[in-house]
C-alpha positions in Angstrom: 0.6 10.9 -19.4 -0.6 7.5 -17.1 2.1 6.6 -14.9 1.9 2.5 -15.5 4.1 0.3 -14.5 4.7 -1.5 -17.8 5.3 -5.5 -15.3 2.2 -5.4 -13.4 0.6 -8.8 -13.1 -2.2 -9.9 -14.8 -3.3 -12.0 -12.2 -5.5 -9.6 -9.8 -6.3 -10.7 -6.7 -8.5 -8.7 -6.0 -10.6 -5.5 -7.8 -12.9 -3.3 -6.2 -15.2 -0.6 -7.8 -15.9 2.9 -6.3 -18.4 6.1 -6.6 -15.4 9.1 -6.2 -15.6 12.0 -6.8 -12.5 13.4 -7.5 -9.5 13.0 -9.6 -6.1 11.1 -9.5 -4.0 13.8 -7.7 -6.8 13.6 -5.0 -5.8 9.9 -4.6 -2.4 10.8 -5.0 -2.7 13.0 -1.9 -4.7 10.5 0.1 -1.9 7.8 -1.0 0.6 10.3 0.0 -0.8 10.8 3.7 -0.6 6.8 4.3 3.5 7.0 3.9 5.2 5.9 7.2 1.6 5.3 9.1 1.8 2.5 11.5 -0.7 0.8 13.7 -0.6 -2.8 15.9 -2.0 -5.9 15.3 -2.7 -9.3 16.2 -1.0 -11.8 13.9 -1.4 -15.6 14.8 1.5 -16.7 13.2 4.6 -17.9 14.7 7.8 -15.1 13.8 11.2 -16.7 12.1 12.3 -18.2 15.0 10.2 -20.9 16.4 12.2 -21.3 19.3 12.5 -17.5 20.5 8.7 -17.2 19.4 6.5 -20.3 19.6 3.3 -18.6 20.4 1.1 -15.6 18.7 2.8 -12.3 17.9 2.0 -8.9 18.2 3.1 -6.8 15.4 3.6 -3.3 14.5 2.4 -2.7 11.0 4.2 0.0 8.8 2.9 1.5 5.0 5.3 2.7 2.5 3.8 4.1 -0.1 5.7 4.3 -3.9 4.3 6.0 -7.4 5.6 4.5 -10.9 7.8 6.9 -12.8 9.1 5.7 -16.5 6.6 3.0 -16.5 9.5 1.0 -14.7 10.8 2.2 -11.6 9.1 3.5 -8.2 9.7 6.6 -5.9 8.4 6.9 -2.6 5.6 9.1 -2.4 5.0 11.1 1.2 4.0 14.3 2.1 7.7 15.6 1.4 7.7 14.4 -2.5 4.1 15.0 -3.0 5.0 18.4 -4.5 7.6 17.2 -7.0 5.4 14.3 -8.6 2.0 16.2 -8.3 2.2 17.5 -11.7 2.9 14.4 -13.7 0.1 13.2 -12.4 -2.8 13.1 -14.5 -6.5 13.6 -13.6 -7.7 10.9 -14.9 -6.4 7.8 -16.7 -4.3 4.9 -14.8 -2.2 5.1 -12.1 0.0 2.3 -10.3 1.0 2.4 -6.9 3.6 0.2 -5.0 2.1 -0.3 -1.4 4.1 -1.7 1.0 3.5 -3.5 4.6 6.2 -3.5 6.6 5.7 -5.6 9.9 8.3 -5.5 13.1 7.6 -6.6 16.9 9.0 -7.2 20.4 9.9 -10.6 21.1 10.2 -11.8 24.6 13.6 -10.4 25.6 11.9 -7.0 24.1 14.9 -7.5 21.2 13.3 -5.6 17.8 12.2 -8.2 15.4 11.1 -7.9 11.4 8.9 -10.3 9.6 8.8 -10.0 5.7 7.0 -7.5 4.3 3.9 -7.5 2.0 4.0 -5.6 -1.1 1.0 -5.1 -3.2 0.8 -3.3 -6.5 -2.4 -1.3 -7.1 -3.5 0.0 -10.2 -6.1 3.1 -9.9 -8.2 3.8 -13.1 -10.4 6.9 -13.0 -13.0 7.3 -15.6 -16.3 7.9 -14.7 -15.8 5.7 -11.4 -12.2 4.6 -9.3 -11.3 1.3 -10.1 -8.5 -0.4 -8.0 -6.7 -3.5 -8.9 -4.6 -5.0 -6.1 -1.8 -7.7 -6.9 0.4 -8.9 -4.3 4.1 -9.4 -5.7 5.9 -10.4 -2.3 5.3 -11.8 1.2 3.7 -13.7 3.1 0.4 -12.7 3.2 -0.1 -11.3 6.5 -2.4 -8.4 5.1 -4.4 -9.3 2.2 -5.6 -7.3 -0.8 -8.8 -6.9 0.6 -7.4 -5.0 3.6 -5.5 -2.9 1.8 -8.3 -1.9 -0.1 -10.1 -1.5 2.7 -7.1 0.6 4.1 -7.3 2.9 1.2 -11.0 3.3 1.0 -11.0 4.2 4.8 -8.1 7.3 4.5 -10.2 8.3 1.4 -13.5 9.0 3.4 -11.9 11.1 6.1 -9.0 12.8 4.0 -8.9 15.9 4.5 -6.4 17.9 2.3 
C-alpha cells in the first residue's frame, strides 16, 4: 500500500531525479536518521523583533521528520518509531514525507528566540529511479526546496544502516 497524503499540492517547487539503489524502507531509514538533527547557520534576515534584532541572525536549524499514515494524517518518524511503521512501508511505489525546519537563536541578551518554521512536503517515487517532489506548505522560506533536497541527498550517500 503507498502511504500518500491524499492534499499534497500540485504545484512543485521543485523535483529532482536520482540513480538509487535501494528501496523505500532504505529512504525511510535515511529519513528516520535526520529526525531532531540540528546544525547553525547564517540567516540575513532580521528576527520578529526589529528593535531587539536589527542586524543579521545566527540561527540554529532543527529537522523533524513525519511519514503519512491514512493518506491524511502524519506521525513523526525517528529512530524510536522507525520499527513500528517499517512494515507499512512498501518497497517501491510512492511515499510522502512531511519535513520540517525548525529555526531558534540567541538574541543579544542571550534570551532563546524562534522564527517560523519551514515545512516542506516531499513525495518519493521509486520505480526504476527515486524521484522526489518538494512542495513547501508553510514559512518563510529561509531553507528552500533545493536545500532540502540537497539535505536528503547528502544523509543518503553516507547512511549507514
Amino acid at each position: 500500500m503507498d502511504r500518500i497524503y491524499y492534499r499534497f499540492p500540485q504545484k512543485i517547487d521543485f523535483e529532482q531525479r536520482y540513480g538509487f539503489n535501494g528501496d523505500l524502507k532504505y529512504l525511510a531509514r535515511v529519513m528516520a536518521s535526520m529526525y531532531g538533527k540540528s546544525g547553525h547557520m547564517e540567516i540575513d534576515t532580521v528576527g520578529p523583533n526589529v528593535k531587539r534584532n536589527p542586524d543579521a541572525i545566527k540561527a540554529r536549524r532543527d529537522i523533524k521528520v513525519d511519514i503519512v499514515q491514512n493518506r491524511l494524517d502524519f506521525v513523526p518518524l525517528s529512530q524510536v518509531t522507525l520499527q513500528k511503521e517499517l512494515p507499512s512501508i512498501p518497497a517501491s511505489g510512492t511515499v510522502d514525507f512531511r519535513f520540517t525546519v525548525g529555526y531558534t537563536y540567541m538574541d543579544r541578551n542571550y534570551d532563546k528566540m524562534s522564527l517560523v518554521d519551514d515545512v516542506f512536503l516531499v513525495r518519493a517515487t521509486m520505480n526504476a529511479d527515486l524521484t522526489l517532489q518538494i512542495a513547501q506548505t508553510h514559512g518563510q522560506g529561509r531553507t528552500i526546496p533545493e536545500e532540502v533536497a540537497n539535505t536528503i541527498e547528502t544523509v543518503m550517500e553516507h547512511f549507514k544502516g
